[in-house]
C-alpha positions in Angstrom: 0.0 0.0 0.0 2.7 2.6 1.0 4.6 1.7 -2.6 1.5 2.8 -4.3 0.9 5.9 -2.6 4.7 6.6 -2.8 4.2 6.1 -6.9 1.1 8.3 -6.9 3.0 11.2 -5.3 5.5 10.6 -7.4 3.2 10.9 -10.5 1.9 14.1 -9.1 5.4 15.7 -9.0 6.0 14.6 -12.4 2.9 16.4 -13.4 3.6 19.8 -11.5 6.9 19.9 -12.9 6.4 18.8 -16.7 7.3 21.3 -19.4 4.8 24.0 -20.6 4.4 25.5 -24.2 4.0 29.0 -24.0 6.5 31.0 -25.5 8.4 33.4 -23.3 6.7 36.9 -22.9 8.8 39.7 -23.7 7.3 43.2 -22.8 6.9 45.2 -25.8 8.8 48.7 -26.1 6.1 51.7 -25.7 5.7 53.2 -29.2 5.9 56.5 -27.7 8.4 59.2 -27.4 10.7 59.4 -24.2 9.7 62.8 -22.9 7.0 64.7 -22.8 6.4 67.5 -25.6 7.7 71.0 -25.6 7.0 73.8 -27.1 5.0 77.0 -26.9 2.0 75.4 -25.8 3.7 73.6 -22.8 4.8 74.6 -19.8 8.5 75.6 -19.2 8.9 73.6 -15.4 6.2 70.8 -16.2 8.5 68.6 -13.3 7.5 70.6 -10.4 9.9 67.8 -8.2 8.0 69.2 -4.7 4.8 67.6 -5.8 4.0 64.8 -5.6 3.0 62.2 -8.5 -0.2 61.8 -9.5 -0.3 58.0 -8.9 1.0 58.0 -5.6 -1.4 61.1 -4.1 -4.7 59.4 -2.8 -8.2 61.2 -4.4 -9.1 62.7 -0.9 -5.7 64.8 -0.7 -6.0 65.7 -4.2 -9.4 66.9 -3.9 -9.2 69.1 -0.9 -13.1 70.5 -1.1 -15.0 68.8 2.0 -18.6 69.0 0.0 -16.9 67.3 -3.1 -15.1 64.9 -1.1 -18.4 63.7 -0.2 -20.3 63.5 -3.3 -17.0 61.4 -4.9 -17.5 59.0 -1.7 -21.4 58.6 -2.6 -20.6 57.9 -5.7 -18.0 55.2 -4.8 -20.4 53.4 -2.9 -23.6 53.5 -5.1 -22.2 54.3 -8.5 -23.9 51.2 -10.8 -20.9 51.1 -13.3 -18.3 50.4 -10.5 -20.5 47.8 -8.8 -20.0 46.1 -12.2 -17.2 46.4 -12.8 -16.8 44.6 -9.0 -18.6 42.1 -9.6 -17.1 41.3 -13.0 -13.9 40.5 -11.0 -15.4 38.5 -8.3 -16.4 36.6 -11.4 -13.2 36.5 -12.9 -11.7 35.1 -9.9 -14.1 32.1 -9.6 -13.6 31.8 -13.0 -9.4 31.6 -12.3 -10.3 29.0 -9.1 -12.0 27.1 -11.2 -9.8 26.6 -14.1 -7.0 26.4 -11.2 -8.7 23.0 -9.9 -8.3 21.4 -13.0 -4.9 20.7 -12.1 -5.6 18.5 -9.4 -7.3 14.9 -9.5 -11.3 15.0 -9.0 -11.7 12.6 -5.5 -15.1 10.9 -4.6 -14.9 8.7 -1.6 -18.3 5.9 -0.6 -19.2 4.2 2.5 -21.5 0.9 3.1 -22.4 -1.3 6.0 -24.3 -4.4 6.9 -25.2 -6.9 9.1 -26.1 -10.1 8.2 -27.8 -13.3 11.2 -26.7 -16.6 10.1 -29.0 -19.6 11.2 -28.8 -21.5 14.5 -28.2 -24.2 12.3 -25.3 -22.8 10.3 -23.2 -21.3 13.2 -20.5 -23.1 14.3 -20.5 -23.4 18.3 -19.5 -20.4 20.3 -19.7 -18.1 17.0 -21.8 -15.2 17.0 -25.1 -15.5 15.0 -25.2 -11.6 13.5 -21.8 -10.4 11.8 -21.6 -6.8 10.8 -19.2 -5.3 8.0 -18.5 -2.1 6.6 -16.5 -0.9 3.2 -14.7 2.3 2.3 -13.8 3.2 -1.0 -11.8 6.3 -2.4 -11.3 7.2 -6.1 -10.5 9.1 -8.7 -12.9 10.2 -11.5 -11.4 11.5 -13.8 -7.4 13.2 -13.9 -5.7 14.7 -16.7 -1.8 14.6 -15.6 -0.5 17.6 -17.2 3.0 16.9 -18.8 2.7 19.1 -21.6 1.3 21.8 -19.3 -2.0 22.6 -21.6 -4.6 23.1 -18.2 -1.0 25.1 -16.7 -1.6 27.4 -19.6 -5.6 27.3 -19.4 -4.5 28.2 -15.8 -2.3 31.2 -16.7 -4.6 32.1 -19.2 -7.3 32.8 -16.8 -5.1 34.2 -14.0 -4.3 36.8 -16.5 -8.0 37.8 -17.3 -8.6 37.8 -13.8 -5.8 40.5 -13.2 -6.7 42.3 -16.3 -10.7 42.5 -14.9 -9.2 44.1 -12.0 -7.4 46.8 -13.2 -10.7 47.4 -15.4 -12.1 47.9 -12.2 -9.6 50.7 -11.4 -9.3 52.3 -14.3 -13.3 52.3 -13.7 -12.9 54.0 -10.9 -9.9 56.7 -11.8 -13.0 57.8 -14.7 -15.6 57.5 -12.0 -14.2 59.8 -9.7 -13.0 62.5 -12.6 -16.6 62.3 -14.2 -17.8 63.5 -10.8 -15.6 66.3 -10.1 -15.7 67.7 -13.8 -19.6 67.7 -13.4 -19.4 69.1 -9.8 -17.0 72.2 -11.7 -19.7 72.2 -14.2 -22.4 72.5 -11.7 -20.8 75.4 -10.5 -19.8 77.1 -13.8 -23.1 77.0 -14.7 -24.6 78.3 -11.2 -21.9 80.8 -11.4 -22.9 81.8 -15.2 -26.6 81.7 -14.1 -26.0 84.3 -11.4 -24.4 86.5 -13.7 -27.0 86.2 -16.1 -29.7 87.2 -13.4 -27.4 90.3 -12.3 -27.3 91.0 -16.1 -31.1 90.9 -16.2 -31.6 93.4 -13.4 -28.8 95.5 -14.5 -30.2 96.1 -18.1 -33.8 96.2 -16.7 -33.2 99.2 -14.7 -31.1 100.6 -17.8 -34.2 99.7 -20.2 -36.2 101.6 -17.2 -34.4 104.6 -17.7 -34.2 104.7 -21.4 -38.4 104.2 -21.0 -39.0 107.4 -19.1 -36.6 109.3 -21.4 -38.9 107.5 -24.4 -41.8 109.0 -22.6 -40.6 112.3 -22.3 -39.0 112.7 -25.7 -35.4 112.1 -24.8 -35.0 109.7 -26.6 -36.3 107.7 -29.5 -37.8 104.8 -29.9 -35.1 103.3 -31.3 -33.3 103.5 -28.2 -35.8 102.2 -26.1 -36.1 98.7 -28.9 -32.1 98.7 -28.4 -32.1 98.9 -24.9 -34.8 95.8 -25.1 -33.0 93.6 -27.0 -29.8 92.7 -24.7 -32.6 92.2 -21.7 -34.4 90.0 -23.8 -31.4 88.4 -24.6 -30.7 88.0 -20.9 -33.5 86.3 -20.0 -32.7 84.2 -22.6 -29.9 83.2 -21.5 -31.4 82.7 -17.6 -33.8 80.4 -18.8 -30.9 78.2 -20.5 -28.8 78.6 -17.7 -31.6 77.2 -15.5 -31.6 74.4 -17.7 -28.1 73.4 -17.7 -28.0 73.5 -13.4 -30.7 71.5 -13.1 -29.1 68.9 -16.2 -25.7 69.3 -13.9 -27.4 68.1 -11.0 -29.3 64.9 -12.5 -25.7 64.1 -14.0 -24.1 64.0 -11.1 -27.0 62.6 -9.2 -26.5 59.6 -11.9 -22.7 59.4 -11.4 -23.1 59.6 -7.2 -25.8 56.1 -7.9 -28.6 58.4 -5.7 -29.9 62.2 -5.1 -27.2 64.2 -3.8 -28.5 66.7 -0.9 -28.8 70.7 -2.0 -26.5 71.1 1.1 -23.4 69.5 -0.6 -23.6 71.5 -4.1 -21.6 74.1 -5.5 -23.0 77.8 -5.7 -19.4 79.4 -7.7 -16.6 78.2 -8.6 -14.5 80.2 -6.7 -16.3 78.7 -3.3 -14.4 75.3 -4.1 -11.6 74.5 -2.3 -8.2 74.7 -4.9 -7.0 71.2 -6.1 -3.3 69.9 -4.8 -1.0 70.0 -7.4 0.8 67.5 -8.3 4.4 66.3 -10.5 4.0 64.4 -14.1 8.0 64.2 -14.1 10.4 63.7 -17.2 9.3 60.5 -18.5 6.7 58.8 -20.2 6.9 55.6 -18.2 4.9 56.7 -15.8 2.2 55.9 -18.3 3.3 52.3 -17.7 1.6 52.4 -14.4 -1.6 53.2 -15.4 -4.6 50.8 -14.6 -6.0 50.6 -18.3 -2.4 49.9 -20.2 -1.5 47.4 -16.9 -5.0 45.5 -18.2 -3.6 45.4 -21.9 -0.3 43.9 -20.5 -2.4 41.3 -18.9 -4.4 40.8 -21.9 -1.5 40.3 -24.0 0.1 37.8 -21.5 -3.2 35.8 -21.3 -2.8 35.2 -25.1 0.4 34.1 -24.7 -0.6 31.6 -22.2 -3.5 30.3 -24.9 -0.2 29.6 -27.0 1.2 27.7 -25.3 -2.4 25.5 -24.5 -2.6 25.2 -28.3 0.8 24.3 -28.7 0.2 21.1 -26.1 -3.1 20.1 -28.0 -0.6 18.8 -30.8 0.6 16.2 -28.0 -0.8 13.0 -25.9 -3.3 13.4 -23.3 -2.8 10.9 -20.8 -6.0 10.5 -18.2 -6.0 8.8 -14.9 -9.3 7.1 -13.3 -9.8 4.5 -11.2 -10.5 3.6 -7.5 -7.4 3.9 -4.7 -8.4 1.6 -2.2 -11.1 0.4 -0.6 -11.1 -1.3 2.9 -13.5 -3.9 4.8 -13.8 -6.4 7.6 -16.0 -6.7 10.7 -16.6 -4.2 12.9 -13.6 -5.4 15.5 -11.2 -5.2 12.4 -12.1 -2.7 10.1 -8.8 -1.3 8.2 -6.7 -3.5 8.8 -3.5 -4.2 7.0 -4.8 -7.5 5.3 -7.9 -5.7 3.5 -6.3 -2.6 1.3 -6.1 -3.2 -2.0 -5.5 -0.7 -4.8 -6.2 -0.5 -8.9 -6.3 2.2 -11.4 -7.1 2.7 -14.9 -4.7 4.9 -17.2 -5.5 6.1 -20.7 -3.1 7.9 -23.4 -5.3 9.8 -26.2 -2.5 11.0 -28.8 -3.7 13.4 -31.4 -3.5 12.8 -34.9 -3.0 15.7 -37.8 -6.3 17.6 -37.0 -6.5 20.6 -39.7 -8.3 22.2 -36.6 -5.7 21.8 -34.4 -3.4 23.5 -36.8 -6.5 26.5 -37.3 -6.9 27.0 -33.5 -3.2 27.1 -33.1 -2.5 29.9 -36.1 -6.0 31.8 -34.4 -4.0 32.0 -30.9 -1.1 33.7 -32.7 -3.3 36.0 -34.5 -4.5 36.8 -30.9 -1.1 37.8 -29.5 -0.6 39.9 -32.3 -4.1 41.5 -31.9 -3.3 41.6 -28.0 -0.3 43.6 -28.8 -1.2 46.1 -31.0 -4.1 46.7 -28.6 -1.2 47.5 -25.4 0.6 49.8 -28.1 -2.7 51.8 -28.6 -3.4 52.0 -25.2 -0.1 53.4 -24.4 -0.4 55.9 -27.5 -3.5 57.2 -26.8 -2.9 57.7 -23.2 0.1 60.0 -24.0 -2.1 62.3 -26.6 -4.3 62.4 -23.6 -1.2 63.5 -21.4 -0.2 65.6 -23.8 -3.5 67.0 -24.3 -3.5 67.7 -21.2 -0.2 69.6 -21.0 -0.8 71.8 -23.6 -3.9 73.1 -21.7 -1.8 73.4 -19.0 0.4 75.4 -20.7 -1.2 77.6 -22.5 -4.6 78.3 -20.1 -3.2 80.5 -17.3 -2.4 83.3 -20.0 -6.3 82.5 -21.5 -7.3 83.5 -18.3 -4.9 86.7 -17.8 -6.1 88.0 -21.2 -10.1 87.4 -19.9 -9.8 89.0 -17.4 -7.7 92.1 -19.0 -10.7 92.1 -21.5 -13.1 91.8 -18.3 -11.9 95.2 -17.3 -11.9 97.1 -20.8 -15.3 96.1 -21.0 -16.0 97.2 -18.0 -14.3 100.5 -18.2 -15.7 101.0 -22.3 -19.8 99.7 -20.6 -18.6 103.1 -18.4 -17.6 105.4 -20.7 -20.9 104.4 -23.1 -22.8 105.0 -19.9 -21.5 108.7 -19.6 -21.3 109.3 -23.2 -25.2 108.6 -23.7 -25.9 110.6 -20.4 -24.3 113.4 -21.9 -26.5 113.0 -25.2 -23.2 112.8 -26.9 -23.4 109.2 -28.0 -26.3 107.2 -29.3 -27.8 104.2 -27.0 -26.1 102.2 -29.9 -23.0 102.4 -27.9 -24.3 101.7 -24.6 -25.4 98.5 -26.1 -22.3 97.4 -27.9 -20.6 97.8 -24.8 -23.0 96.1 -22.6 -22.6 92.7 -25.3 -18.7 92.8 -25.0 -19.2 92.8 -21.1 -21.4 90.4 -20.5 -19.5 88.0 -23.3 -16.4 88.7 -21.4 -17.5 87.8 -17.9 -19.6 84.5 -19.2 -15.8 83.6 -21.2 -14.1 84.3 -17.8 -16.4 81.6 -15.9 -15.5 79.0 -18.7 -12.0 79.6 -19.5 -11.6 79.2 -15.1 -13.7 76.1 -15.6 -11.3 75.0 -18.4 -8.6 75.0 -15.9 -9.7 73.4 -12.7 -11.4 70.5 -15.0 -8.0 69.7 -17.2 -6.1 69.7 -14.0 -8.6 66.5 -12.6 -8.0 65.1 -16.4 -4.5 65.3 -15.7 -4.7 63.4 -12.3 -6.6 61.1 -14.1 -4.5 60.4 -17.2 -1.9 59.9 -15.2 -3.6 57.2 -12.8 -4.4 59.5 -10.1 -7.4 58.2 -8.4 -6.9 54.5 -8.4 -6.7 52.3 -5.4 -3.7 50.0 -4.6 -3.6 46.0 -5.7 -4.9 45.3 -1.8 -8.0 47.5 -2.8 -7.2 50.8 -0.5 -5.7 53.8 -1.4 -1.8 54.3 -2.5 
């Protein structure tokens, strides 16, 4: 009995350590230029070495705004696309465990017992009447011994999709979180723009006022008073659409947040929102390597390697093990004992012959490593436009801003002098209006261009993989 179970472990280590198929995997280089881009459009320091990098600065420091904080924190808990994404790795992983068990023999084990009472007339003097006796049996069903490392591969294969599910998930997350803040900046852009619209609407109100009375008199002409109509029409106008867009803000971000998201904990300005920490995208463009999404491809494109080498091993023998591995019985008083075990098995070899299949599945897994590849190379490409992208706003939107607000104040100071001008009766009402159109178009591009900034700074963070939570599942 023990030289049997000595051969079976033996058999088993032979198994475990028998060659596999799949070719080596070599990390492909990033199709991508070393550095980041310069230029005019870029920034001059785009290291800033006292900040940290984006990857390694949890989403709660980054965003510093208490409201926001919470509203990103509602949104990871309820937030229907993550939740997917979740469980799509929990099934990923059974998926793995199950492919994983393949490797090992499939054990059933039975039990029986019986009594039996002889006659008085068959039993031997002094020997009990009733005998009892009782049988064990454990067995194999069915085992594939893995020398050519096919369910190995099958194994790897799956591991790899498991891995690649999960970083899904946190790349799901990294957009989750940057959806939410862009449409709580949004939100407040437009609550912003919607105040100034309503100030607008009073302001040329009590301007159309005036111009009426002067109408009535025979100041002015009727001309004036149509002119000095149109941009409070025009206002209004632009309340009403204003309105709109808030409440279309807030049913986005209630979506995003997976439930309504109290009045308390929304935005009135922009300017009320706490500033975003910044934060270093360094010299190099490896840090793109770290990403969640192009960390998926990698394990996409290792996966596929793995089916390799499981096609590779179909060419060879199968060799299946089944049978029973002992089985044990006597009398209650003696039940296992030495004298009862007995052992048999049943092996069986299948070896392929030239399948033109065989040969088609095999060619279709190499396609797939090639597809796999080319997909890793996009995903690193695109995620340096979006980096670059990014860095050209960064560049180039502080001075946007510094010329709004310049024009913010000519505006202002030409609205003024119209004003005066028209009070005077030297200037038509033409003027006034003119001037009131330049200032109101100048303050709404002011809220935008600010918007513009605070919004690509989160796509930064995000681009490169600020946001994401560590392999354990809690922050970096």
């Amino acid at each position: 009995m023990k030289t049997h179970i000595l051969l079976s472990l033996t058999g088993i280590a032979i198994c475990v350590t028998g060659c596999k198929m799949a070719p080596k995997y070599t990390r492909p280089e990033p199709p991508i230029p070393a550095a980041w881009p310069t230029g005019q459009a870029y920034a001059e320091d785009p290291v800033m070495a006292d900040a940290p990098a984006a990857s390694e600065l949890p989403w709660r420091e980054f965003f510093t705004d208490p409201k926001l904080q919470q509203v990103i924190e509602t949104a990871l808990e309820n937030n229907r696309d993550l939740r997917l994404a979740a469980l799509n790795v929990e099934r990923a992983r059974s998926l793995y465990g199950i492919q994983r068990q393949e490797l090992y023999p499939s054990l059933y084990a039975t039990a029986g017992g019986g009594e039996q009472r002889a006659s008085a007339d068959l039993t031997s003097p002094g020997q009990p009447r009733t005998t009892e006796q009782y049988s064990v049996n454990l067995g194999i069903l069915s085992w594939e011994i893995d020398f050519f490392g096919r369910l190995r591969s099958l194994k790897d294969r799956a591991l790899q999709e498991y891995l690649a599910t999960d970083q899904a998930r946190r790349s799901m997350q990294i957009m989750l979180i940057g959806s939410v803040a862009n449409a709580y900046l949004a939100l407040a852009a437009d609550q912003e723009a919607l105040a100034l619209a309503e100030s607008t609407v009073q302001t040329q109100k009590a301007a159309y006022d005036l111009v009426q009375r002067q109408y009535e008199i025979g100041i002015a002409t009727e001309l004036d008073l149509r002119r000095a109509q149109m941009p409070v029409d025009a206002a209004r106008a632009d309340m009403a659409n204003y309105t709109q867009l808030v409440a279309q803000d807030e049913n986005a971000l209630s979506l995003l947040a997976g439930s309504g998201v109290s009045q308390s904990l929304l935005p009135d300005h922009l300017a009320g929102i706490e500033p975003l920490a910044e934060i270093s995208y360094g010299l190099s463009s490896d840090v793109l390597l770290g990403r969640p999404d192009i960390i998926a491809a990698e394990h996409q494109l290792q996966g596929a390697y793995a089916n390799i080498g499981a096609a590779r091993a179909a060419f060879f023998p199968s060799i299946s093990l089944t049978g029973l591995f002992g089985t044990a019985s006597d009398e209650l008083s003696g039940l296992f004992d030495s004298g009862t075990g007995t052992w048999s098995y049943a092996a069986q070899a299948a070896m392929p012959i030239f399948d033109a299949r065989t040969w088609s599945a095999y060619e279709v897994t190499q396609v797939q490593r090639d597809i796999a590849v080319a997909e890793y190379e996009k995903a690193i490409q695109n995620a340096f436009r979006e980096v670059a992208d990014a860095l050209a706003v960064r560049g180039t939107v502080d001075r946007q801003i510094d010329a709004q607000e310049s024009l913010v104040e000519a505006a202002t100071e030409a609205y003024r002098l119209s004003s005066a001008r028209y009070d005077k009766g030297l200037d038509s009402y033409l003027g006034v209006l003119d001037a009131q159109r330049s200032l109101y178009a100048a303050q709404q591009g002011l809220v935008y261009r600010r918007l513009a900034k605070l919004a690509n700074h989160v796509r930064l963070y995000a681009t490169l993989g600020g946001g994401g939570d560590g392999p354990d599942g809690t922050e970096p």
